[in-house]
C-alpha positions as CSV (number, residue, x, y, z in Angstrom):
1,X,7.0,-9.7,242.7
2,X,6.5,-9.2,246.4
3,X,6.7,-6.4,248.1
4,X,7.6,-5.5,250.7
5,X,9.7,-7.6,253.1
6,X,9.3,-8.1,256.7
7,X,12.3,-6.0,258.8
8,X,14.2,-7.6,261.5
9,X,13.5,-6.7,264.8
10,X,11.2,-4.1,265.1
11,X,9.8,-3.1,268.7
12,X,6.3,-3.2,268.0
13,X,5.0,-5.6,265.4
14,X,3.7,-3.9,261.5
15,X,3.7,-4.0,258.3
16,X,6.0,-2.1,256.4
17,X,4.5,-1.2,252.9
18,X,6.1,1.7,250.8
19,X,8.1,2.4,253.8
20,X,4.9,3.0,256.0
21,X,4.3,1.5,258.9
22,X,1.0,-0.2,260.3
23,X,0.7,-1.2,263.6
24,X,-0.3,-4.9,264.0
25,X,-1.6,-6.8,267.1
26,X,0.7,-8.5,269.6
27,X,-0.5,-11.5,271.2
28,X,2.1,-12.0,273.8
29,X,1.6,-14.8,275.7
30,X,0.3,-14.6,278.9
31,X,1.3,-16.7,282.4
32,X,4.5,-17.8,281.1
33,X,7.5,-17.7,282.8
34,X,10.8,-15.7,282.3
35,X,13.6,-17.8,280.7
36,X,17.0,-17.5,281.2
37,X,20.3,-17.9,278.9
38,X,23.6,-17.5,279.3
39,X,23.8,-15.7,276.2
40,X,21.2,-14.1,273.7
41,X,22.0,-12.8,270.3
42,X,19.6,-11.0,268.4
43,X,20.4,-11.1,264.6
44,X,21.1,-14.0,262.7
45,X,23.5,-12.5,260.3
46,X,26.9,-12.1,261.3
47,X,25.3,-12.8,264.9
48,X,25.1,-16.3,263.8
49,X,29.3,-16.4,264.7
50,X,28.4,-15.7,268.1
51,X,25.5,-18.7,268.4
52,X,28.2,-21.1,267.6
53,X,30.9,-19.8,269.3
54,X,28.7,-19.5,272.4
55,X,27.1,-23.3,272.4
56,X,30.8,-24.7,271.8
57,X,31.8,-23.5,274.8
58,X,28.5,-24.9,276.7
59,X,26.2,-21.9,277.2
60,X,22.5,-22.3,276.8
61,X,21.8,-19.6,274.1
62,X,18.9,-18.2,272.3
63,X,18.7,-16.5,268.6
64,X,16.0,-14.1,268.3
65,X,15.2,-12.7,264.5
66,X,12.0,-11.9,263.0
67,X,13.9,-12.0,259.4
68,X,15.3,-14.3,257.5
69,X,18.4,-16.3,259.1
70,X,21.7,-15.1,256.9
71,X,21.1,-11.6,257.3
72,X,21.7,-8.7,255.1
73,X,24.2,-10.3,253.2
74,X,22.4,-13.9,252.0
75,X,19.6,-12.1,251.8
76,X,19.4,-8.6,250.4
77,X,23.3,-7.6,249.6
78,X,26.7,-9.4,248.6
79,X,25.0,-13.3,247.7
80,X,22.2,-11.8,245.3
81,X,24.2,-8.8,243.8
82,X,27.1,-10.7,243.4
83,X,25.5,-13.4,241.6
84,X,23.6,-11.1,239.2
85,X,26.7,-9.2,238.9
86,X,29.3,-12.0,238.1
87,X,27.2,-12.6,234.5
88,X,26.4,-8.4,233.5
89,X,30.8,-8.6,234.1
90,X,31.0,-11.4,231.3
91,X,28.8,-9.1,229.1
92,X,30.9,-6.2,229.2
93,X,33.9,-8.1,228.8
94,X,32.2,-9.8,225.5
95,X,31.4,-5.9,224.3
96,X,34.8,-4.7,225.0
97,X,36.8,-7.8,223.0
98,X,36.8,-5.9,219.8
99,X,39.6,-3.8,221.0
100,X,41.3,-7.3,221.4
101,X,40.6,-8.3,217.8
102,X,37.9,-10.7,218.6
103,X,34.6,-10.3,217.0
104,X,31.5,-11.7,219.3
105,X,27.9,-11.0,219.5
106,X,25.8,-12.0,222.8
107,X,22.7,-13.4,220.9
108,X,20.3,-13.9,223.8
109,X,19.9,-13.1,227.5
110,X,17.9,-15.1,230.0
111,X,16.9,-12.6,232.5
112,X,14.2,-15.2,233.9
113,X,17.0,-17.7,234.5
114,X,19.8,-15.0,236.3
115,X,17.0,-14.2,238.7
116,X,15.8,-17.6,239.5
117,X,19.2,-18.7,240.3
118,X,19.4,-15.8,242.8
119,X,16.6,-16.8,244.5
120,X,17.4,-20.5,244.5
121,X,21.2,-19.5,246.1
122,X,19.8,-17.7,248.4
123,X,16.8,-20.4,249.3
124,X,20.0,-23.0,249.5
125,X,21.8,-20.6,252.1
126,X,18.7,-20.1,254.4
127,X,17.5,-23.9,254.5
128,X,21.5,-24.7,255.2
129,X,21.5,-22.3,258.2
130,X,18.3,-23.3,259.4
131,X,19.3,-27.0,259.7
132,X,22.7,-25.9,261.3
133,X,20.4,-23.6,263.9
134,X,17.2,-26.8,264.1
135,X,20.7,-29.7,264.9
136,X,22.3,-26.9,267.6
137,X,21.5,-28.1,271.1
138,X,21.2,-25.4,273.7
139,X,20.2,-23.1,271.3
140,X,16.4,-21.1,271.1
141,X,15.4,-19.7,267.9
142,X,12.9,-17.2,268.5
143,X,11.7,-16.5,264.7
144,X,9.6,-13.3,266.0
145,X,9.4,-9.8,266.7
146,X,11.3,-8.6,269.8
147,X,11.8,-5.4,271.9
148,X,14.2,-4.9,275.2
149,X,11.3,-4.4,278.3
150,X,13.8,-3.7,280.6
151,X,17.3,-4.9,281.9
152,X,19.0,-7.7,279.9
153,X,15.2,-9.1,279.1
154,X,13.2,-8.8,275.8
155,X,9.8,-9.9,275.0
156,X,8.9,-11.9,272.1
157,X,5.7,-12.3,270.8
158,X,5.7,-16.0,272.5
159,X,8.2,-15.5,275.9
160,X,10.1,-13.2,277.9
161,X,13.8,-13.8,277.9
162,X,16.8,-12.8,279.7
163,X,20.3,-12.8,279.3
164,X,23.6,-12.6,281.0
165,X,24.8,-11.6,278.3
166,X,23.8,-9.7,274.9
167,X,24.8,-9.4,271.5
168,X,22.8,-6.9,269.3
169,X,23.6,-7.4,265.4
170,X,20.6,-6.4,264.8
171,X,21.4,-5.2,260.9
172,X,20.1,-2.4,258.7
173,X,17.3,-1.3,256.4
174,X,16.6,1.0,253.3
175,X,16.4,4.4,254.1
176,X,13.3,5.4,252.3
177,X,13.0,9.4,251.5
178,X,10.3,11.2,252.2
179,X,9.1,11.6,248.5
180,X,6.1,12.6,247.4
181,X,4.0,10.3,245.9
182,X,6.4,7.2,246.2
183,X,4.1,5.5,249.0
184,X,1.7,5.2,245.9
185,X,3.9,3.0,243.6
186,X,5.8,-0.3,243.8
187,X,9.6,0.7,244.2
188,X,12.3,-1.4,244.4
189,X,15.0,-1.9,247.0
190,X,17.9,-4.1,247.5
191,X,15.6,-5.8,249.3
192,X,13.0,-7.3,247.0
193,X,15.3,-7.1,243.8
194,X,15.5,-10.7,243.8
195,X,12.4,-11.6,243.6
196,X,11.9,-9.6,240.0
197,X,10.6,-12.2,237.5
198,X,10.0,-10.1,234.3
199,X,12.6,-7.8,232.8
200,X,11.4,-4.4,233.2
201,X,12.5,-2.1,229.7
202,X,13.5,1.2,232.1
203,X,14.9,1.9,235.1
204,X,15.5,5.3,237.3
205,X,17.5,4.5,240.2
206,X,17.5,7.1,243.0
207,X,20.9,7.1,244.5
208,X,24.4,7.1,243.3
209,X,26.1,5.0,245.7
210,X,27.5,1.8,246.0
211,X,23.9,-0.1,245.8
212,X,22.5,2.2,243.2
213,X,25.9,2.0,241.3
214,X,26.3,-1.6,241.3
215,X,22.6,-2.3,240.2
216,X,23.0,0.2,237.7
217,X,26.0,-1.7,236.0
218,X,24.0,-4.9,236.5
219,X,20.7,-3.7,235.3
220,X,22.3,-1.7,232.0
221,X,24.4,-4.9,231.0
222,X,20.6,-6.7,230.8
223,X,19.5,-4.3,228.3
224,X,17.7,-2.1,230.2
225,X,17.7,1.7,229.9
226,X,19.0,2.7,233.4
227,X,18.9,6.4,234.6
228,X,21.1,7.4,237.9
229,X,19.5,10.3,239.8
230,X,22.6,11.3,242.4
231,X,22.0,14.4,244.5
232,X,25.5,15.0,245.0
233,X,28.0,16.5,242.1
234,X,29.5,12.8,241.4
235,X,28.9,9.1,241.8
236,X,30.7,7.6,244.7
237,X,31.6,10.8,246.5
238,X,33.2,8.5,249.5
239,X,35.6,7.5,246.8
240,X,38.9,9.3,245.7
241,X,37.4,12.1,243.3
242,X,39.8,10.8,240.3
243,X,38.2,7.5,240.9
244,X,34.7,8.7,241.2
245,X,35.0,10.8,237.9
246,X,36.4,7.8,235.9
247,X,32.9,5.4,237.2
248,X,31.1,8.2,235.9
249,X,32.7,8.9,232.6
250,X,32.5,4.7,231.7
251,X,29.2,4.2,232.9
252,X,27.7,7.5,231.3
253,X,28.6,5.3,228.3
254,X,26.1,3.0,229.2
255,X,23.4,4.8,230.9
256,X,22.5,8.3,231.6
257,X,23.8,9.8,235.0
258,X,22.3,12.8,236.4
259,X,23.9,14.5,239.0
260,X,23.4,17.3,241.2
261,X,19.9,16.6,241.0
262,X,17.5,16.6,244.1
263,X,14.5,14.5,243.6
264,X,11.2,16.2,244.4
265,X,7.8,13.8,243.5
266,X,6.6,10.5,241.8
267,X,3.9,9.9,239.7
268,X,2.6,7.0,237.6
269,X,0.4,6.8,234.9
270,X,-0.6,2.9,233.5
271,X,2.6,1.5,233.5
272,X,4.9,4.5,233.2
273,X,6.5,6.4,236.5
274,X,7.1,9.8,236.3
275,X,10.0,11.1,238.4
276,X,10.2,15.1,239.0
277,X,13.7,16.1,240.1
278,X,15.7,19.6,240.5
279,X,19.2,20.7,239.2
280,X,20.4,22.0,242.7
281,X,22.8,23.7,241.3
282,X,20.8,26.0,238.1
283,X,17.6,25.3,239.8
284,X,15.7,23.9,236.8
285,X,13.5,20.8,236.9
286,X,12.8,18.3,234.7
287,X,11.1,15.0,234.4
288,X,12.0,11.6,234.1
289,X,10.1,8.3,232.9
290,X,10.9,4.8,233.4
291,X,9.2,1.8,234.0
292,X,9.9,1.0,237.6
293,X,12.1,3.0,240.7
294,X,14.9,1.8,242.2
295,X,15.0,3.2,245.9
296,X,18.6,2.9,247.1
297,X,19.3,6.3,249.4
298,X,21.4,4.0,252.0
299,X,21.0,2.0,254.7
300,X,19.7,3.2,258.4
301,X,20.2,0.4,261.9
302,X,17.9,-1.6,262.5
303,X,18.8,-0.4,266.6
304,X,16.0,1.9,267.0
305,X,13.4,-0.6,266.5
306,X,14.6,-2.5,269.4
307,X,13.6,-0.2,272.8
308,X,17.1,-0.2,273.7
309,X,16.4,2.9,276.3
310,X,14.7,-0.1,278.6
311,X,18.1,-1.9,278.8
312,X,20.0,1.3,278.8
313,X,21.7,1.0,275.6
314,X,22.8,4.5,274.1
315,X,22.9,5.5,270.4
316,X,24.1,7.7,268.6
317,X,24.3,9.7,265.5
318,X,21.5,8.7,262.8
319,X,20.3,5.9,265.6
320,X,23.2,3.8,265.0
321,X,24.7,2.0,268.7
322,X,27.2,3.6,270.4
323,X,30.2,0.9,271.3
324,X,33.5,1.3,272.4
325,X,37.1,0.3,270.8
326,X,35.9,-3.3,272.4
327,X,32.4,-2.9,271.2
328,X,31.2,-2.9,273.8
329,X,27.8,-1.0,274.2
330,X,27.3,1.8,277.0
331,X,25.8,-0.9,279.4
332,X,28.3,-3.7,280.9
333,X,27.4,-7.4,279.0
334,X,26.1,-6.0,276.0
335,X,27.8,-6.4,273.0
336,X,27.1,-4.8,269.2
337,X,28.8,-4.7,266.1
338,X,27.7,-5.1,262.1
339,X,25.3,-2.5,260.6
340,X,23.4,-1.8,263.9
341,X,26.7,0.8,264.9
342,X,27.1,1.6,261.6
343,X,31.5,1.4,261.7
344,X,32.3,-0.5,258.4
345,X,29.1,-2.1,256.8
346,X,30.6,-4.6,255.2
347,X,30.3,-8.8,255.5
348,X,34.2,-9.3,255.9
349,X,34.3,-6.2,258.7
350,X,31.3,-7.7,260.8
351,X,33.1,-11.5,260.9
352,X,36.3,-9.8,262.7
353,X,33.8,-7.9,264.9
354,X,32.1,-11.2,266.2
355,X,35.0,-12.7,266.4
356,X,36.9,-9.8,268.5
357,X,33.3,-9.2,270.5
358,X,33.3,-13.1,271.5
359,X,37.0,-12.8,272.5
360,X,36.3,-9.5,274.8
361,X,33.3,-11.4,276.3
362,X,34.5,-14.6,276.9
363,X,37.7,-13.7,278.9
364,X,39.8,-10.9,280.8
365,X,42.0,-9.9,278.0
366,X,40.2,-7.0,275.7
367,X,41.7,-6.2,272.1
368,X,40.4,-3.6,269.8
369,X,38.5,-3.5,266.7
370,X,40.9,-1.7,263.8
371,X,38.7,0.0,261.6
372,X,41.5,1.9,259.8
373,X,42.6,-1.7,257.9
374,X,39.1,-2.2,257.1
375,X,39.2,-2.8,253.3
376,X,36.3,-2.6,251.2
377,X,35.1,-3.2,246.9
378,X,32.7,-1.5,244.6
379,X,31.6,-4.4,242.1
380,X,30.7,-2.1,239.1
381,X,32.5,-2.3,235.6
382,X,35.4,-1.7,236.5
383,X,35.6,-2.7,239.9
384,X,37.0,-0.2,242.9
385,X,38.8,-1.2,246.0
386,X,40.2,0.8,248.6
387,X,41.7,0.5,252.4
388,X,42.5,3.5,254.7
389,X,42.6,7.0,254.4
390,X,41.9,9.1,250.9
391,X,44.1,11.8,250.2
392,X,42.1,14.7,251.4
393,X,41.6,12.6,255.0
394,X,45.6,12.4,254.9
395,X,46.1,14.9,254.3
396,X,44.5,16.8,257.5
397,X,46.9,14.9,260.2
398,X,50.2,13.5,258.1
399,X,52.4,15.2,255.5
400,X,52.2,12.8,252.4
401,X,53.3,11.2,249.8
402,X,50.9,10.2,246.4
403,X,51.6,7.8,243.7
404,X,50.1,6.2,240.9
405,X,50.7,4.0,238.4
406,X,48.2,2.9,235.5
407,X,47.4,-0.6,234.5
408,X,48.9,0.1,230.9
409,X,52.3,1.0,233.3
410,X,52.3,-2.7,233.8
411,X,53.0,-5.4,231.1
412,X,50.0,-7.7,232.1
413,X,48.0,-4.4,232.0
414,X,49.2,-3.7,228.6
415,X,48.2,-6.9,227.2
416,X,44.9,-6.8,228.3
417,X,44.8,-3.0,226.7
418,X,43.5,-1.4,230.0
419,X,43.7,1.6,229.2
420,X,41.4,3.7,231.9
421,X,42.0,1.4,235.1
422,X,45.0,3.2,237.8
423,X,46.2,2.7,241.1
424,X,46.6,5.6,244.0
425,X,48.7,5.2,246.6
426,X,48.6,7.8,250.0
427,X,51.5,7.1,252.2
428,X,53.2,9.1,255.0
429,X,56.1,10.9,254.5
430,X,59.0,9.8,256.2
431,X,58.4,7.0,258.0
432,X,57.1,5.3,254.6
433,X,53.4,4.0,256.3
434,X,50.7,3.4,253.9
435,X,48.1,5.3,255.4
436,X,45.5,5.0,252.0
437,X,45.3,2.4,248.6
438,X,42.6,2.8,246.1
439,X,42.2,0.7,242.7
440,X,39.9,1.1,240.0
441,X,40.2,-1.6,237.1
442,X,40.3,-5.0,236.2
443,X,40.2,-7.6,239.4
444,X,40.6,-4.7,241.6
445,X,39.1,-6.5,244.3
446,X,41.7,-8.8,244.2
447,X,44.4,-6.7,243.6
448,X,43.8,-4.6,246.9
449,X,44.7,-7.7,249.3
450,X,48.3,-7.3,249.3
451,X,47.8,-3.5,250.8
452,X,45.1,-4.7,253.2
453,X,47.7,-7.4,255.1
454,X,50.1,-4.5,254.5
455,X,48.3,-2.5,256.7
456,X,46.8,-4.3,259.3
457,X,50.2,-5.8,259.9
458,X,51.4,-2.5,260.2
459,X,53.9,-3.0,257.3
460,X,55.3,0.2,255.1
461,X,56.2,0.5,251.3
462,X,59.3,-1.8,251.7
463,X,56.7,-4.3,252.7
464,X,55.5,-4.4,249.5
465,X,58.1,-2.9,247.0
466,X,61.1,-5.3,248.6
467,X,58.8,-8.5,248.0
468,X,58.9,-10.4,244.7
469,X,56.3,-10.4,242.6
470,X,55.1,-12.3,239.8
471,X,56.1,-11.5,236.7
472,X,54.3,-10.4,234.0
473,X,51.4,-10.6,236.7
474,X,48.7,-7.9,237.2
475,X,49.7,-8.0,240.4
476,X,52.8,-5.5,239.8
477,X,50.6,-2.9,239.6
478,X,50.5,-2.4,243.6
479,X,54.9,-2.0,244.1
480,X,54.4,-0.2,240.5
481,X,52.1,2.5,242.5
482,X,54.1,2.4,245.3
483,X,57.9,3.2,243.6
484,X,55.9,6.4,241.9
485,X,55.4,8.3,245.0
486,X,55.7,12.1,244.6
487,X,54.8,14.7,247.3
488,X,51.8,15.8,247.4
């Protein structure tokens, strides 16, 4: 495999290799004029939705990204994962028929051919962009390194550019822990999983949350003997704690979890890694071997690679970009949404960001980003889903109401013998508002959509609960939740 890969946007150029950096040479080129654009967007990930929006209404534009075009998500997050995952989801479907009645036996597993296909999907994506970007008139595509030098204007490693106005969706990276000794082995990330060609046997992944848990299910489901090292008391510990213990009980059936446990030093002798971590809780130590390391502590902006202080861009926090309700930046004509501020770092969140940033930038009228209706889904076995507040975030500003209802409650859910998989529902008392939904279960993903338009409509539980449903459809598992509320 490779490793590592090239990071978007950094200010200087260098090579990043087991998360260290190395300065590189520069060659800008010398005696070359400024250029000027209407517009420059630097990211071509969900930035890409501001290039096209941008030419269509006639502005010369340019695109500046050292990465790959497609961003986080073609590249790194929901194309590849999703694709490995889609297959490790028919596995444990195929283990799980017995309780059905059905006898079946997987007989053979083509790890070689899963991860091939990811990096042909992913090839397919970038060369499909590319040709949208190379057929785009008006349009600059600066494929290089870039850092602000001063107002509105970057440098490249070939021009200096400047814009009227500025879009920074500049992405995220890996945050890579200072560990001892892990600078001297080849870890993985959600970066360069894709490009695995040979089935490793073992596995310790570092990090128990939604990369580290969705790998997990996918890499367990291939065979391989999977270790989760979390540091905190339970997986998912943004998730409803009901939720969080329920992934932990199914997938400590498939793999061994380990949490409360603060990693302290790597090792590696031939093949084998050696991974030294601490009960923070007893204090004693013990020591883990696998194969290979799976690095996936979270994700940091990409912002602070980009000299933002010459344009007069704040940040704020862990380095993430400080926007308003608009997102709009601290400076006037510069815009920034996706992982670079850090919000909701999710695909479907930074589409309706480009799409409300364009709007506040291309006329008078301003409308706010909702982040409270921003939706989002955990694609382990079983899947999660949630929108809005959890219970103990309700609870601090509303007086509430909780229900739940179990996918057994339902008849479709009973025919499929779910047994484990429920629905919570956080709503506020009185004036009926769904202020929280959270699924864990079969489809959940799916399931969760009804809520979502619920909410960002601004509907209540009569919404929902007044509305026919299909019956005997899995899908009466959200009114079901809903017409169980108790208070809490």
């Amino acid at each position: 495999m490779t490793l590592p890969f090239p990071l978007l946007n950094v200010t200087q150029p260098v090579l990043l290799f087991h998360g260290k950096k190395h300065a590189l040479d520069f060659p800008v080129a010398r005696g070359v004029l400024m250029k000027e654009y209407d517009v420059i967007v630097i990211g071509a990930g969900e930035g890409l939705g501001i290039v096209f929006k941008a030419l269509a209404a006639g502005h010369r534009v340019a695109l500046v990204d050292k990465g790959h075009v497609g961003g986080t998500c073609l590249n790194a997050g929901c194309v590849p994962s999703k694709t490995l995952i889609y297959p490790a989801d028919r596995i444990r479907e195929i283990e799980s028929a017995t309780k059905l009645g059905i006898t079946a036996r997987i007989t053979r597993i083509d790890f070689a051919s899963l991860m091939k296909r990811v990096r042909n999907t992913r090839w397919e994506g970038r060369q499909f962009l590319l040709e949208e970007i190379d057929n785009s008139k008006k349009l600059d595509f600066y494929n290089e390194e870039a850092r602000f030098i001063g107002d509105y204007t970057l440098q490249t490693k070939t021009r200096t550019i400047r814009g009227r106005k500025i879009f920074i969706v500049s992405g995220s990276r890996p945050v890579i822990p200072p560990l001892e000794g892990l600078d001297g082995i080849s870890y993985l990330t959600n970066e360069n999983i894709p490009d695995i060609t040979r089935k490793p046997q073992s596995m310790i992944i570092i990090g128990g949350g939604y990369i580290g848990v969705e790998y997990g299910h996918f890499f367990s489901a291939m065979g391989i003997a999977v270790t989760i090292v979390q540091s905190r008391d339970r997986l998912l510990p943004v998730e409803e704690p009901e939720i969080s213990d329920l992934l932990g009980k199914v997938m400590a059936r498939r793999m061994s979890v380990i949490t409360n446990a603060e990693a302290l030093e790597v090792t590696k002798k031939g093949k084998e890694c050696t991974l030294a971590v601490r009960n923070t809780i007893s204090g004693r130590s013990r020591r883990l071997k696998a194969e290979t390391i799976l690095v996936a502590t979270g994700r940091r902006s990409n912002a602070d690679l980009l000299s933002l202080e010459k344009t007069g861009v704040d940040l704020e926090g862990t380095g993430y970009i400080k926007v308003d309700d608009m997102l709009q930046t601290s400076r006037e004509n510069i815009w920034a949404f996706g992982d670079a501020i850090g919000k909701a770092m999710f695909t479907h969140a930074g589409d309706m960001e480009h799409r409300i940033a364009w709007h506040n930038a291309a006329g008078p009228d301003k409308i706010k980003m909702d982040f409270s209706a921003v939706p989002h889904a955990v694609y382990t076995h079983p899947q999660i889903a949630s929108v809005g507040l959890t219970e103990e975030q309700a609870r601090k500003s509303h007086e509430i109401l909780v229900g739940r209802a179990n996918y057994s409650d339902v008849v479709q859910g009973n025919a499929m013998m779910e047994e484990e998989g429920f629905a919570k529902a956080i709503v506020e008392k009185g004036t009926e508002k769904i202020l929280g939904f959270h699924v864990i279960g079969p489809m959940a993903s799916i399931l969760i959509q009804e809520v979502v338009n619920a909410v960002a409509t601004g509907g209540n539980v009569k919404s929902i609960t007044d509305r026919m449903h299909i019956f005997p459809a899995l899908s009466e598992l959200i009114p079901e939740a809903l017409k169980s509320l108790k208070q809490a």
